[in-house]
GUSEGU-709629 format. One record per residue (C-alpha): residue number from 0; residue in one letter; x, y, z. Coordinates in nm, 3 decimals. Example, Ala and Ser with C-alpha at 12.3 -4.5 7.8 and 13.67 -1.06 7.14 Angstrom:
REM residues 2
{pt 0; 'a'; {1.230; -0.450; 0.780}}
{pt 1; 's'; {1.367; -0.106; 0.714}}
END
This chain:
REM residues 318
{pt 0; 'x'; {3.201; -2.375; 1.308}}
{pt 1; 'x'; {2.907; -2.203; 1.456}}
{pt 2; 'x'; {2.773; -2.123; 1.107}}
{pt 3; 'x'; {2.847; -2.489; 0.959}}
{pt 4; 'x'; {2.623; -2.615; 1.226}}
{pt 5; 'x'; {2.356; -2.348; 1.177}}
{pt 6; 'x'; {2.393; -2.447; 0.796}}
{pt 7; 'x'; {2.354; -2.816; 0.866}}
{pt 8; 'x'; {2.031; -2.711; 1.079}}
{pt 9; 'x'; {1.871; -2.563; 0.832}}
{pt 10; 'x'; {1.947; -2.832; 0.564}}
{pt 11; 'x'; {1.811; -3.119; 0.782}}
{pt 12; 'x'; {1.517; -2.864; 0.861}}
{pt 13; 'x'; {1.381; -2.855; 0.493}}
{pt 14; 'x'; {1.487; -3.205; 0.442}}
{pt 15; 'x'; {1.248; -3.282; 0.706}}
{pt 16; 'x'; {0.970; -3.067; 0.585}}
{pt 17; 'x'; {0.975; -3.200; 0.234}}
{pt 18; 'x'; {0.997; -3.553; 0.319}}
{pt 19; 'x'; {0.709; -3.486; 0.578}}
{pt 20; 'x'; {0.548; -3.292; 0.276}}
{pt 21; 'x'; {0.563; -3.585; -0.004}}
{pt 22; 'x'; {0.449; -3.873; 0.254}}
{pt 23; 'x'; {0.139; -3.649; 0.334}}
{pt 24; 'x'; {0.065; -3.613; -0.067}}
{pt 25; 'x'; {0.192; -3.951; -0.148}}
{pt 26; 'x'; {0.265; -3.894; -0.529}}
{pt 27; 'x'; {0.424; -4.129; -0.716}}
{pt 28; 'x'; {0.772; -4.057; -0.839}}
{pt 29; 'x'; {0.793; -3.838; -1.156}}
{pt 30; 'x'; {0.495; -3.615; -1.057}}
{pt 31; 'x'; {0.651; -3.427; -0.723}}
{pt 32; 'x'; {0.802; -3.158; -0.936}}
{pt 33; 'x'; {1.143; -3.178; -0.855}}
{pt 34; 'x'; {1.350; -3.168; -1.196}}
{pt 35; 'x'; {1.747; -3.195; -1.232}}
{pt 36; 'x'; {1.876; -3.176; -1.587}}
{pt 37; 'x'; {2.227; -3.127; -1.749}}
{pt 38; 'x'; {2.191; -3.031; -2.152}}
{pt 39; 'x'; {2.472; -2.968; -2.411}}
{pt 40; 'x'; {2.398; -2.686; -2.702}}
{pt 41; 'x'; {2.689; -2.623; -2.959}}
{pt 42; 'x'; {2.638; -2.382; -3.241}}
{pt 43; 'x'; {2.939; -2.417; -3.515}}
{pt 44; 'x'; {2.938; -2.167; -3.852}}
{pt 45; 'x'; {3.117; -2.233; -4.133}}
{pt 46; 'x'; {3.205; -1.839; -4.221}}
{pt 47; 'x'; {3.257; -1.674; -3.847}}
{pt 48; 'x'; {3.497; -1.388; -4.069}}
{pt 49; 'x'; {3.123; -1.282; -4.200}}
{pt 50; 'x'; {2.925; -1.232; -3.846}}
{pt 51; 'x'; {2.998; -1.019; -3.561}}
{pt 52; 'x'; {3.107; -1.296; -3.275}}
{pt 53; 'x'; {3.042; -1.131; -2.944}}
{pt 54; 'x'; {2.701; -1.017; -3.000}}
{pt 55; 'x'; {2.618; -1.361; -3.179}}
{pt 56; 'x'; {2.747; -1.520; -2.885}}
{pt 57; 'x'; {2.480; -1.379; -2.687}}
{pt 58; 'x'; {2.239; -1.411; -2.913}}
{pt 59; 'x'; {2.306; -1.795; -2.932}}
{pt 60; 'x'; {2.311; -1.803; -2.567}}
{pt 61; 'x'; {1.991; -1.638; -2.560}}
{pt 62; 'x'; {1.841; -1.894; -2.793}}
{pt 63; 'x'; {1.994; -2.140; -2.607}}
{pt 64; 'x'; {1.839; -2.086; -2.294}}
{pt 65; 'x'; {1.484; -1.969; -2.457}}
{pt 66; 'x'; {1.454; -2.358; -2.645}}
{pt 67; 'x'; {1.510; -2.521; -2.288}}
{pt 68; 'x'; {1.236; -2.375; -2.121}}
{pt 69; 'x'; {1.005; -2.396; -2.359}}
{pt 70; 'x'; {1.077; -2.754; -2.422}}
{pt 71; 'x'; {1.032; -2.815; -1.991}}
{pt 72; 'x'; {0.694; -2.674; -2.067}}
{pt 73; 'x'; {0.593; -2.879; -2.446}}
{pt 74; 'x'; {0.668; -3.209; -2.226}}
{pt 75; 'x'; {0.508; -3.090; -1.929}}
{pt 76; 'x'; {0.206; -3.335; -1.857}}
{pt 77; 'x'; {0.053; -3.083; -1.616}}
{pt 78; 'x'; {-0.041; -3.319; -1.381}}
{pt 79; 'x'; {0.214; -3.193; -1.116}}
{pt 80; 'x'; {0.122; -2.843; -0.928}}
{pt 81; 'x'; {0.467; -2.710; -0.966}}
{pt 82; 'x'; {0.767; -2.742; -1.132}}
{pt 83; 'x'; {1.114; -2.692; -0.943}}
{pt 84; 'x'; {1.394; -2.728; -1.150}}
{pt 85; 'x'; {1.761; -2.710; -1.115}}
{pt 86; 'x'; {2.024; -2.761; -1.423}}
{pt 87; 'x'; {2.363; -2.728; -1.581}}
{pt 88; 'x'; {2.415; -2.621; -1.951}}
{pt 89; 'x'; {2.700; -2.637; -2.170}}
{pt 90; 'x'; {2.676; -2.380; -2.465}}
{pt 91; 'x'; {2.920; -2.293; -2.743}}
{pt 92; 'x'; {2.979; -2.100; -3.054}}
{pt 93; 'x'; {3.247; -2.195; -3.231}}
{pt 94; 'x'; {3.594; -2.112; -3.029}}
{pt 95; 'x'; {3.378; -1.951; -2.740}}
{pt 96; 'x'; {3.168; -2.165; -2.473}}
{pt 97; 'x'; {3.009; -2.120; -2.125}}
{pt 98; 'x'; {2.948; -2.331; -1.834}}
{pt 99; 'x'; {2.578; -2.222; -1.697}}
{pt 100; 'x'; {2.396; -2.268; -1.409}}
{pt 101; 'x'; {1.970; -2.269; -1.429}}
{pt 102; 'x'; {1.724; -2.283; -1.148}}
{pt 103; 'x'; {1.344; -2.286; -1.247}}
{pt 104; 'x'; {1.014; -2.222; -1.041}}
{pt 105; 'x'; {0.707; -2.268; -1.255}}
{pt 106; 'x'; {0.358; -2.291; -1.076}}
{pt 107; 'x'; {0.034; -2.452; -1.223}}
{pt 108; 'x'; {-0.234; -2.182; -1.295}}
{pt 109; 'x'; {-0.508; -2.424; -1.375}}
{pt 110; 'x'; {-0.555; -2.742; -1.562}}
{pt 111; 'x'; {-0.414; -2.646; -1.900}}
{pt 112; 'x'; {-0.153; -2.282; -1.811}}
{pt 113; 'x'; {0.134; -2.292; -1.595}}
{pt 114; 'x'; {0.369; -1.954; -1.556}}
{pt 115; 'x'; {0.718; -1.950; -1.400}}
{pt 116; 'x'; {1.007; -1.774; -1.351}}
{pt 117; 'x'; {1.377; -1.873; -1.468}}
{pt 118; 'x'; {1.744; -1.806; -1.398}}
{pt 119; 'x'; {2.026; -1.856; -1.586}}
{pt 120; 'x'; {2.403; -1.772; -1.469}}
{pt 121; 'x'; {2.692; -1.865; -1.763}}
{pt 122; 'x'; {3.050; -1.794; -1.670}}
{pt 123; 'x'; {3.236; -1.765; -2.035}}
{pt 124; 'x'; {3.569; -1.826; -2.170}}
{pt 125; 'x'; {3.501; -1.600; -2.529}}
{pt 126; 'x'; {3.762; -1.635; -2.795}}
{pt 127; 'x'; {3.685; -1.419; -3.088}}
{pt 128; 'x'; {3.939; -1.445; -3.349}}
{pt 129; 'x'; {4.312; -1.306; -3.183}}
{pt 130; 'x'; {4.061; -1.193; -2.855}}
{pt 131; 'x'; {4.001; -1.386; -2.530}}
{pt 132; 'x'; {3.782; -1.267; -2.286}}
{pt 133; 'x'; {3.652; -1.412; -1.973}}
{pt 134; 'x'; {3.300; -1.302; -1.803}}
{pt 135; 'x'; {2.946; -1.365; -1.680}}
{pt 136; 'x'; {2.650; -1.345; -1.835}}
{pt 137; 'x'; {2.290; -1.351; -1.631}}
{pt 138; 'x'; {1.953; -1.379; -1.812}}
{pt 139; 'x'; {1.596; -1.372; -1.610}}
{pt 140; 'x'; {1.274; -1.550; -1.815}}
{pt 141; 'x'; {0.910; -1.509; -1.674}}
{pt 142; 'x'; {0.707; -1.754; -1.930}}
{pt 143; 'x'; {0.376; -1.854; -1.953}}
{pt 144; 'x'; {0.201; -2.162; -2.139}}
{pt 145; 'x'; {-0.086; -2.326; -2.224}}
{pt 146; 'x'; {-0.204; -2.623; -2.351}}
{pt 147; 'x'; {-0.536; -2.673; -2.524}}
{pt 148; 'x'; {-0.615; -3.080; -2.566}}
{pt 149; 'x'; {-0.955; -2.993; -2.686}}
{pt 150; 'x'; {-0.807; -2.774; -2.970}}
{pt 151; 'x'; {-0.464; -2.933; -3.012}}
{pt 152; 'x'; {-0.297; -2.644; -2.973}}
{pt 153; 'x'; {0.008; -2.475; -2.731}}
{pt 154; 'x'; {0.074; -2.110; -2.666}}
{pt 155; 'x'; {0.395; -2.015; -2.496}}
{pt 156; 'x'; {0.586; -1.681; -2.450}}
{pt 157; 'x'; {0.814; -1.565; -2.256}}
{pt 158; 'x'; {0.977; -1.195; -2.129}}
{pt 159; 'x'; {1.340; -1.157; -2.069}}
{pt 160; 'x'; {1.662; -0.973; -1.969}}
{pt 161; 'x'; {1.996; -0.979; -1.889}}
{pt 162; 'x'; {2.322; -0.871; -1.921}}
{pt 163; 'x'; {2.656; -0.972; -1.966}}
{pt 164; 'x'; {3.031; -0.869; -1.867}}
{pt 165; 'x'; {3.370; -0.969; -2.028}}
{pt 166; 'x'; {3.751; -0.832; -1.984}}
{pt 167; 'x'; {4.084; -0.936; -2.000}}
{pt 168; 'x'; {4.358; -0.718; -1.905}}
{pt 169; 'x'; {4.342; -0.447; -2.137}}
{pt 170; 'x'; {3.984; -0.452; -2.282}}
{pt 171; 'x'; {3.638; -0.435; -2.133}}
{pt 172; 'x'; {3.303; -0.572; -2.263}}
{pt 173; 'x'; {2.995; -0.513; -2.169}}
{pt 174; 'x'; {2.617; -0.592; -2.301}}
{pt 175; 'x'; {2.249; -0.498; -2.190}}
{pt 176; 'x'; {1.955; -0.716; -2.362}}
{pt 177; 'x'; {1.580; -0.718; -2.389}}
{pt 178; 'x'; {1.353; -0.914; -2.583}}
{pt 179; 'x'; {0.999; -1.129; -2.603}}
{pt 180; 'x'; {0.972; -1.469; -2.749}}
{pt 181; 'x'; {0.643; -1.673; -2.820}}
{pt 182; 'x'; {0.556; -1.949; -3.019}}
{pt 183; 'x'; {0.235; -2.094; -3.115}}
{pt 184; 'x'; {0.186; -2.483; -3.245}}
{pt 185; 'x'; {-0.086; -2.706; -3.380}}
{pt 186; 'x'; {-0.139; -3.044; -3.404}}
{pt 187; 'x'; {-0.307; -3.175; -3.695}}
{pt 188; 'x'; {-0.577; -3.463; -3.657}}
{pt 189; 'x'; {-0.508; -3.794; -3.860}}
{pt 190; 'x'; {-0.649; -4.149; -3.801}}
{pt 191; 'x'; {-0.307; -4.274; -3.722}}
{pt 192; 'x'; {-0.257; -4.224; -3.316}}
{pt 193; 'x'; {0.124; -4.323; -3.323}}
{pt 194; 'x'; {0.194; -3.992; -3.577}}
{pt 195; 'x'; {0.114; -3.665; -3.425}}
{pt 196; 'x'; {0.204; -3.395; -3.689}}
{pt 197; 'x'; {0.248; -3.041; -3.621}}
{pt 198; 'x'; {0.288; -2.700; -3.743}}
{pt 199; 'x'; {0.464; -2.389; -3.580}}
{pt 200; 'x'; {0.484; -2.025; -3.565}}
{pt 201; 'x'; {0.725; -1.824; -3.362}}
{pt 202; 'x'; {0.847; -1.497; -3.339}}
{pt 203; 'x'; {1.192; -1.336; -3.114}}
{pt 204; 'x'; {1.237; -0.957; -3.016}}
{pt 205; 'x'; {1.526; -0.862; -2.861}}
{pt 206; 'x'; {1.746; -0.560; -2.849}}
{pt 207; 'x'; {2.112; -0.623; -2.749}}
{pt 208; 'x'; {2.335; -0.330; -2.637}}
{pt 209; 'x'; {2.651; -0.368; -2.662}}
{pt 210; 'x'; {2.971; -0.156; -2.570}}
{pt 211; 'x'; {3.371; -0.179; -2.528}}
{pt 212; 'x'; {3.555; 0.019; -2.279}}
{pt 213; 'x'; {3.802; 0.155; -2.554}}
{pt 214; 'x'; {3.613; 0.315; -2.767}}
{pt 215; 'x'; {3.498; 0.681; -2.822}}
{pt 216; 'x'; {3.147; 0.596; -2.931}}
{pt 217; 'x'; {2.799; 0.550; -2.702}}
{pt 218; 'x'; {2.697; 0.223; -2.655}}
{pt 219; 'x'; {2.506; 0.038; -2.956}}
{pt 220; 'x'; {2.214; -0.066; -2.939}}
{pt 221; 'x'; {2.163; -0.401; -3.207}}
{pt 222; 'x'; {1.845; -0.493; -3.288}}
{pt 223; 'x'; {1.658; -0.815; -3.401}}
{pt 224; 'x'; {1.300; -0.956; -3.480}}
{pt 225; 'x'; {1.271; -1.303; -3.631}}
{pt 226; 'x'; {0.959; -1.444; -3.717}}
{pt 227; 'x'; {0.969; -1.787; -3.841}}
{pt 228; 'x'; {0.751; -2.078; -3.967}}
{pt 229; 'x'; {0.770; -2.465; -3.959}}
{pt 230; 'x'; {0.625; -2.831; -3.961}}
{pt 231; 'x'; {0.721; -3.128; -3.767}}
{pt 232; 'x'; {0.603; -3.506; -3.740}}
{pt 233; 'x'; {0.680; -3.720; -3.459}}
{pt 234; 'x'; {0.630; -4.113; -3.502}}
{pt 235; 'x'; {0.565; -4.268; -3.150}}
{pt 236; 'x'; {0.665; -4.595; -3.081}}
{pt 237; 'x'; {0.589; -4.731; -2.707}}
{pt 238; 'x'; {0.754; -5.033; -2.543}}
{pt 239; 'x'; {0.662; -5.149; -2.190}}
{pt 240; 'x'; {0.740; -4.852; -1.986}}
{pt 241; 'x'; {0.965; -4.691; -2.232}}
{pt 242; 'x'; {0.856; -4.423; -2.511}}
{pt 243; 'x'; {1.050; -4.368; -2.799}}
{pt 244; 'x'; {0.969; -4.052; -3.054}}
{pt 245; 'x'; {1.152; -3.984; -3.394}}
{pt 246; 'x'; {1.065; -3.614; -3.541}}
{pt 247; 'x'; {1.196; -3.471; -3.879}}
{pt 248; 'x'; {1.153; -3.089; -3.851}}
{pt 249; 'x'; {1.190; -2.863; -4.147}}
{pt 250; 'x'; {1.130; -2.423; -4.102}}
{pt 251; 'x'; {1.187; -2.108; -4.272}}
{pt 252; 'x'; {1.272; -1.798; -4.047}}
{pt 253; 'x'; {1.324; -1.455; -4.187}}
{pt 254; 'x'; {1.529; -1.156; -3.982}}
{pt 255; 'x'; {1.343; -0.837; -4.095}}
{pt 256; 'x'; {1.628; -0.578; -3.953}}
{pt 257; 'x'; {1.935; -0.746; -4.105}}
{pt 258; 'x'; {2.098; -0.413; -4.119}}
{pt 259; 'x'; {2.036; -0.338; -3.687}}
{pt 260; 'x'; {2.125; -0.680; -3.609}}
{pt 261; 'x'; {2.495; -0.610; -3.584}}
{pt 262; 'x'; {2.504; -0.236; -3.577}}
{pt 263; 'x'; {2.888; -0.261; -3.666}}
{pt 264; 'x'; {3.033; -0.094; -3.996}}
{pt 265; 'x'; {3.073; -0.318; -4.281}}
{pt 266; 'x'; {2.864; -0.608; -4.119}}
{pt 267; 'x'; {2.519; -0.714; -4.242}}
{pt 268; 'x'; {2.347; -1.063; -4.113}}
{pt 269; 'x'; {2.419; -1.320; -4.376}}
{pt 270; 'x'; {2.110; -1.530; -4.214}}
{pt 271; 'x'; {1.801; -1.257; -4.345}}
{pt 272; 'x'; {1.629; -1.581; -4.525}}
{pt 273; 'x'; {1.720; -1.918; -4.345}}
{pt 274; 'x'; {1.590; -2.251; -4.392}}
{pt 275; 'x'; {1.629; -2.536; -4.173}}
{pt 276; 'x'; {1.614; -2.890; -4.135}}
{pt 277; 'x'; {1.659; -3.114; -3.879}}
{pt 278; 'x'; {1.576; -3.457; -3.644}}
{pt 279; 'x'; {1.496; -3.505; -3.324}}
{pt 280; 'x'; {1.460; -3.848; -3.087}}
{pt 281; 'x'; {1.348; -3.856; -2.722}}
{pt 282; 'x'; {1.345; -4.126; -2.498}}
{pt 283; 'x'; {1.111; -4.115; -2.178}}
{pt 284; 'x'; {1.080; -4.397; -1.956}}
{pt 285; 'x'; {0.763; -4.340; -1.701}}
{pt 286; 'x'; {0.780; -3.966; -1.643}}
{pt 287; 'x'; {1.082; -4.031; -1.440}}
{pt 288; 'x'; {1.375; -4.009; -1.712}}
{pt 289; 'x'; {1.424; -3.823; -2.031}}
{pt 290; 'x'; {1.693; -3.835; -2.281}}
{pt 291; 'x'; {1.703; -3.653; -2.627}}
{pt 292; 'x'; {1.892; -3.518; -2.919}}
{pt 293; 'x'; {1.888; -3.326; -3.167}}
{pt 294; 'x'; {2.082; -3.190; -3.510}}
{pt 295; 'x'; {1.977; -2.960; -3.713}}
{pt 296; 'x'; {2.104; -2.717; -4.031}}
{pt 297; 'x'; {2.047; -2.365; -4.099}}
{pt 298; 'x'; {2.104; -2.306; -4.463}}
{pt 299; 'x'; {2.144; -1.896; -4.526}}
{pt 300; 'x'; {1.907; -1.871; -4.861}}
{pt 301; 'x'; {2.140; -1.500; -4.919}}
{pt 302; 'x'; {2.439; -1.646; -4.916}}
{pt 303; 'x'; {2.656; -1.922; -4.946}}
{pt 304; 'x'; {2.684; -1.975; -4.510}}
{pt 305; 'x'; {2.519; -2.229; -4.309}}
{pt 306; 'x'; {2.443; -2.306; -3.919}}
{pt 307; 'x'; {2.534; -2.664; -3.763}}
{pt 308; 'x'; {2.356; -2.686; -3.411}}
{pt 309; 'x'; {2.379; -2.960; -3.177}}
{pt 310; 'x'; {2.165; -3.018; -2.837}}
{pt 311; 'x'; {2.187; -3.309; -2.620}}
{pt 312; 'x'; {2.004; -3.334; -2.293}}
{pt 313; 'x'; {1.916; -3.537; -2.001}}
{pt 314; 'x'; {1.655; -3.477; -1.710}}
{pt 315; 'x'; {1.555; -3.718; -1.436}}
{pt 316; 'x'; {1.212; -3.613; -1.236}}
{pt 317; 'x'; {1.204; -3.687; -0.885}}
END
């Protein structure tokens, strides 16, 4: 009882203190910071016989997890000091998803960089083929961005880590990862305000090490770095307080260690080349609601496999 009541102290104390906080700034709602979002991210491929599952698994989790933060920070408006944000995310690859958990601090620097720190906790219910296993996976982001109006341009990268751990009652599995992401976009001036297109570069370093209980062997260490290429084009269309945007998106990556990726006998990534197309819409309504989705394809140019990926997501700014 005693620490209920000590709990419900402390609750009502920073209750207080923020309240007393956003009356003495007085900002207008949207632009205090405070962020809750819930987003859905679903990977399906055709061929799952030719890929390695729990390593790609993680690596779609990874990816997963990367393309939300960096989206927080292309629609930040930098106009609020700092961002606190607090979200739920439903990811899956094929039979295997994960119910995850994200909390986000990211501070402004100056008018045009903001760094932050995120946290993601996913607990998983894996099926890979005739195996089920049940774990947790934890990955830690520090990020940084910048946005350039003068230029047109945005910088972001981001550091990470994390680790994962998944058993049933006769087999353990365990991973260790590492990696650097960054991507770099530019707008392209035209005379027509209500199309803004653009053109990307990224790149994604990661090592993954990997290891079950049962076997004899030292743990492997898989390794990946994918540099890619694309070009967007967003047509804006605004309507009393609402904005709609519609974006086609078409990009080429290419895996340069397709034989490290999955460092198991016999398997080779059958994504090397990989083009892909897909279309976005958002929906904002007065930097206090956002709603978007997205499909898009990844077409293996080595062989005959493809990629269907869906996101979904929803934030409402406080």
């Amino acid at each position: 009882m005693k620490k209920i009541l000590l709990g419900l102290m402390v609750l009502s104390t920073g209750a207080f203190a923020l309240e007393l906080d956003m009356n003495t700034v007085e900002l207008e709602r949207g632009l205090q910071g405070f962020e809750i979002e819930t987003n859905f991210y679903r990977e399906n491929l055709n061929n799952k016989k030719d890929v390695f599952l729990p390593i790609s698994e993680k690596y779609s989790l990874i990816r997963a997890n990367n393309y939300f933060i960096n989206q927080t920070m292309e629609d930040d408006n930098t106009f609020r000091d700092n961002i606190y944000k607090v979200g739920y995310t439903y990811s899956g690859l094929n039979d295997s998803k994960s119910n995850g958990f994200n909390l986000m601090y990211a501070p402004l620097l100056d008018e045009e960089e903001r760094v932050g720190i995120n946290f993601n906790y996913s607990r998983l219910d894996s099926k890979y083929g005739n195996l089920d296993l049940k774990g947790d996976f934890y990955q830690l982001n520090l990020f940084y961005n910048k946005k350039d109006p003068s230029n047109l341009k945005e910088i972001f990268w981001t550091g990470y880590l994390g680790a994962s751990n998944e058993d049933n009652k006769s087999l353990d599995y365990k991973t260790r990862f590492i990696g650097f992401y960054g991507k770099y976009t530019q707008q392209i001036e035209t005379y027509y305000d209500d199309f803004i297109p653009k053109i990307y570069v990224e790149a994604d370093l990661k090592r993954l090490q990997s290891k079950f209980k049962d076997e004899k062997t030292e743990k492997k260490n898989n390794d990946s770095i994918d540099l890619g290429a694309g070009f967007e084009v967003s047509k804006i269309v605004y309507y009393e307080g609402l904005k709609v945007s519609l974006t086609p998106i078409i990009g080429y990556n290419h895996e340069f260690l397709k034989d490290r990726i999955y460092n198991y006998k016999g398997i080779k990534d059958q994504f090397q080349d990989e083009a892909k197309a897909g279309m976005e819409i958002k929906f904002e309504y007065e930097e206090i609601t956002k709603l978007f989705a997205r499909y898009e394809v990844k077409k293996s140019l080595n062989t005959c496999n493809y990629d269907n990926v869906v996101t979904v997501g929803f934030k409402v700014m406080i």
